[in-house]
N, C-alpha and C positions, 0 to 999 in steps of 0.2 A: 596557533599551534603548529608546531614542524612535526613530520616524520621524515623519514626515512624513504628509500625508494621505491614508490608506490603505481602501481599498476592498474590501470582503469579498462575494462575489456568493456566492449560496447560504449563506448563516449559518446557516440554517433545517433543512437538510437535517442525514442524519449525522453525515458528515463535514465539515461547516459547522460544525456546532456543538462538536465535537472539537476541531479548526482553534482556533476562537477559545478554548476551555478551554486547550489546549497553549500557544497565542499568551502568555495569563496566569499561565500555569505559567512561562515563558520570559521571564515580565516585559518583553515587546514590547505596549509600550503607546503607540500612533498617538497621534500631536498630535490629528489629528481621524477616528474610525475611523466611516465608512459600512456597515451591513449594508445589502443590496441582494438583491431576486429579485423574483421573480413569482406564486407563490401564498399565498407568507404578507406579503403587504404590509399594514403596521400592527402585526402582532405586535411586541410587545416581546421584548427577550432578550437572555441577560445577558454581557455582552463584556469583557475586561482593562480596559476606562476607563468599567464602571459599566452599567447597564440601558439600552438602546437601539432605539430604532423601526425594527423595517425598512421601508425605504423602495424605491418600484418603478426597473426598469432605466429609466434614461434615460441618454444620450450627456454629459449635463453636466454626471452624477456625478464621469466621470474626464479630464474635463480638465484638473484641479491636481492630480491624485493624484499619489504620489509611487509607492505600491507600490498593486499589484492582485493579490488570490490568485481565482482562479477554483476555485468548490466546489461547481458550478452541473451538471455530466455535460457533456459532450461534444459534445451541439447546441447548447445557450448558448454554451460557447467557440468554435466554429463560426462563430456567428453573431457574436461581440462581441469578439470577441480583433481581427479584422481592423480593424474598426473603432475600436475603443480606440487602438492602434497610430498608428494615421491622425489622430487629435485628437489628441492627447499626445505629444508627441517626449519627454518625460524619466521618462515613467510606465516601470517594470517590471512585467511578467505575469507570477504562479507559476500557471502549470494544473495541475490536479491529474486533469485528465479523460483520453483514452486522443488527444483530438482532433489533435493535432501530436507526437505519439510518435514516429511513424515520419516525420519530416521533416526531411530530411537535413539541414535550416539549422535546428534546433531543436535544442538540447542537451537530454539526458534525464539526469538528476542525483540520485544522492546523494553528498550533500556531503561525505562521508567519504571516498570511492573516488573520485571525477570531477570535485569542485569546480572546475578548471581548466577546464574544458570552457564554463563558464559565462561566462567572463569576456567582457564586452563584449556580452551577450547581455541583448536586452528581452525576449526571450518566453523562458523555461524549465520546461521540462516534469518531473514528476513521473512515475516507474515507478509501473508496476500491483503493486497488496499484493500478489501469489506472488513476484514478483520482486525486493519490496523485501524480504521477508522472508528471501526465498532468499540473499541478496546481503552479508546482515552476516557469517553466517561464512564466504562464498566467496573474498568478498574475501583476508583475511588469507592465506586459504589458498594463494590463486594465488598472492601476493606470495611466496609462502614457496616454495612447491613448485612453480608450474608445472600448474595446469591443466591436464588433457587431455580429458578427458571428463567429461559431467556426466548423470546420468539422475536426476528428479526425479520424485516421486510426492507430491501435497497435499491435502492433506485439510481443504477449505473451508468455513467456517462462511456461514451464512445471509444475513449483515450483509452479506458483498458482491456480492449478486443485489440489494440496496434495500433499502427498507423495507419492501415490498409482501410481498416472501418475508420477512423477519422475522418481518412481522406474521404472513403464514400460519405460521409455523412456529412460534409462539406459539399460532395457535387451533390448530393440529393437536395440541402437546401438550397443551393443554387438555382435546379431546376423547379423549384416550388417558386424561388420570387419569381421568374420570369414565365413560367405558367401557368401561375396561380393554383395550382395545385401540386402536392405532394406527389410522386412519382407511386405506381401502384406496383410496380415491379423492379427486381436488382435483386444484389446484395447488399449485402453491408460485412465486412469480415468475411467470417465464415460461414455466417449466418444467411440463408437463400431468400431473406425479407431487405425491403429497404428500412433505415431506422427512421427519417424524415417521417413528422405525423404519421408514428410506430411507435408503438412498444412490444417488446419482443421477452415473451415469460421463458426463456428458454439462454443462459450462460453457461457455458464447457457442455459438457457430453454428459448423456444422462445411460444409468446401466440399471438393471435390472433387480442387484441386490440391493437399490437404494430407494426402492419402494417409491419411483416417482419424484426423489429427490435427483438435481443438478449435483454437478461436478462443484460448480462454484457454492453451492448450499451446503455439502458435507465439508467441504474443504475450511468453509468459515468457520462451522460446528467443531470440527478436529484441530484448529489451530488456536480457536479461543479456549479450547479444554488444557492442549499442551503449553498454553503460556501462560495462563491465569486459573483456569477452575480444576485443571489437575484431573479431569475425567470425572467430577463429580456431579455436573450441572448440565442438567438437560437444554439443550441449545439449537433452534429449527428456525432455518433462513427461507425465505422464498426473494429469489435476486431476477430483478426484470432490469433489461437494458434501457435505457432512455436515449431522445436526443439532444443530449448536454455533450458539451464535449471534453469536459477536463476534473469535472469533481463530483463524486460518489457522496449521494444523499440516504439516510436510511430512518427508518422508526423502529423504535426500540421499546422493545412490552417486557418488563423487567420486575418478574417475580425475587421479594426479597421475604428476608428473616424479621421483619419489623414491621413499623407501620410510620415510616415519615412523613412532614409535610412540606406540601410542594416548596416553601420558603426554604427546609432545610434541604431539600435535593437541591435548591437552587444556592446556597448559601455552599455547600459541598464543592460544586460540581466550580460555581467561581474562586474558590480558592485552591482547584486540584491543577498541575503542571500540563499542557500541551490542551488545554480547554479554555473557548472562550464564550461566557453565557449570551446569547441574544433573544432574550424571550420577556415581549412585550407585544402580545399578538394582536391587540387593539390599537398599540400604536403601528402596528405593519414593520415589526421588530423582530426578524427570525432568521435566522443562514439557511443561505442559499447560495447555488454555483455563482451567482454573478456577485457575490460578496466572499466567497472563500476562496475563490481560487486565486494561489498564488501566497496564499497565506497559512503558517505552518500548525498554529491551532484548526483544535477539531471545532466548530460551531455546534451550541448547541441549544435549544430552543424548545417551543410549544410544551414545556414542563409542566404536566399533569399527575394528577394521582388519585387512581380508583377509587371506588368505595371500598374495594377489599383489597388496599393498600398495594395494588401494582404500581408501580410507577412507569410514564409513559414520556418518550423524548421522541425528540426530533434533531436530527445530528447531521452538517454538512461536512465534507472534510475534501480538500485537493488531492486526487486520485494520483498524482505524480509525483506530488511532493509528501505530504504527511502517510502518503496508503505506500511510498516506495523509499525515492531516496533520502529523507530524513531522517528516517529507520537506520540506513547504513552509516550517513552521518553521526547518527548518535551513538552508535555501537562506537563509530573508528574513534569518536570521542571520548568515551570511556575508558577506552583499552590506551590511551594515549594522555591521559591527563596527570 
């Protein structure tokens, strides 16, 4: 697939650099592709049309672009998505940041479940990885049965606090092989714990109107409502960090409108798009980080079903690829096909 002259801000970072490996996987190869940021200007790095110089933000990058993916966090698209807009009448933005999620004239997409939602739209927003992850097998499911309730529990790998928390959580296992124990004090991120033999009940900032819920709890809740249940379905996370370092594991308690059996969640769920079943729990058969990551299906596993007809998963997904840039990927693919 060719475009036109495309615009990558943040190449550099994580999920920058994810973005443009997936981009090349996906064989979307830009007539002319820009990396663009602000602390690694000069670096080379290697993109779907060959090794390339990042170059610093200036307004003059995007006035012929055709497409824009922002991979930059949420104060860059803050700052430059307003103004891109403003110079460019035919550029598209795919953000990948949290910065226009909740913005009622902003559609938030995966392209699977909401692609309509897009159409006619320059700026489109990308869900947060609990959500995206969450959402490959919800989907089918609501389609199927009707949705009623949703209570989530995830268990988040390091990669999405930054790099900063990676790296700590890289030196804290360091110091655990060579002193036999886990480090009792540090950070990790922002967080004033070490993550090393840790778990930490506590992602984003938590306020006062949210009744003890996190940032990251409401933010899954408000994002699965605005892409799939439309504000009708009741939706409560509790997200505790782990020390994994690249893919977001969750359990999924899933009130529906019926009463299936485990064969037909299971028979659904392998033939629904971006899902792949591993649940054979006797034979030691199930996803997990050391089997998804790096792979663009959601894994999904330990399929049970209540006696009063809840259905109950177990779902791995790569926090950098399937929770970020695959999302953008699939958008630029749509809008391009």
């Amino acid at each position: 697939m060719q475009i036109g002259k495309t615009v990558v801000v943040g190449g550099s970072g994580m999920v920058g650099r994810v973005l443009l490996e997936t981009m090349g996987r996906h064989e979307i190869k830009p007539l002319n592709l820009v990396v663009a940021g602000r602390s690694s200007v000069g670096e080379t790095i290697k993109t779907p049309v060959g090794d390339t110089v990042i170059t610093g933000l200036e307004l003059d990058l995007f006035r012929d672009a055709e497409l824009v993916f922002m991979a930059a966090g949420a104060g860059v698209s803050r700052e430059w998505i307003p103004q891109i807009l403003g110079a460019n009448n035919c550029s598209v933005i795919i953000d990948l940041s949290s910065a226009f999620r909740y913005d009622d004239n902003v559609p938030l997409v995966i392209p699977s479940i909401n692609k309509r939602d897009m159409i006619g739209k320059r700026l489109i927003a990308c869900p947060n990885c609990t959500t995206s992850i969450a959402l490959m097998p919800l989907a089918p499911i609501h389609h199927a049965w009707s949705i009623q309730r949703v209570d989530l529990a995830s268990y988040q790998a390091a990669s999405g606090a930054g790099k900063q928390a990676l790296d700590d959580l890289d030196a804290q296992t360091s110091y655990w092989a060579q002193n036999g124990l886990p480090p009792s004090s540090g950070s990790t991120g922002s967080t004033p714990y070490p993550l090393a033999g840790n778990l930490l009940a506590r992602i984003d900032v938590a306020q006062a109107e949210w009744d003890g819920f996190t940032k990251e709890e409401m933010k899954t809740a408000w994002e699965s409502r605005k892409i799939l249940f439309k504000d009708t379905v009741p939706f409560y996370a509790t997200c505790i960090r782990v020390p994994v370092r690249r893919c977001h594991s969750e359990v999924l308690t899933v009130q529906v409108d019926a009463s299936p059996s485990v064969g037909e969640v299971r028979q659904l769920l392998s033939e629904s798009f971006g899902v792949v079943v591993l649940d054979d729990v006797a034979s030691h058969i199930y996803p997990m980080p050391l089997n998804m990551e790096g792979r663009e299906e959601v894994g999904c596993g330990r399929i049970r079903v209540t006696p009063n007809g809840d259905i109950l998963l177990w779902v791995c997904g790569d926090q950098l690829l399937r929770g970020a840039a695959l999302t953008a990927v699939e958008i630029a693919e749509v809008l391009y096909s």
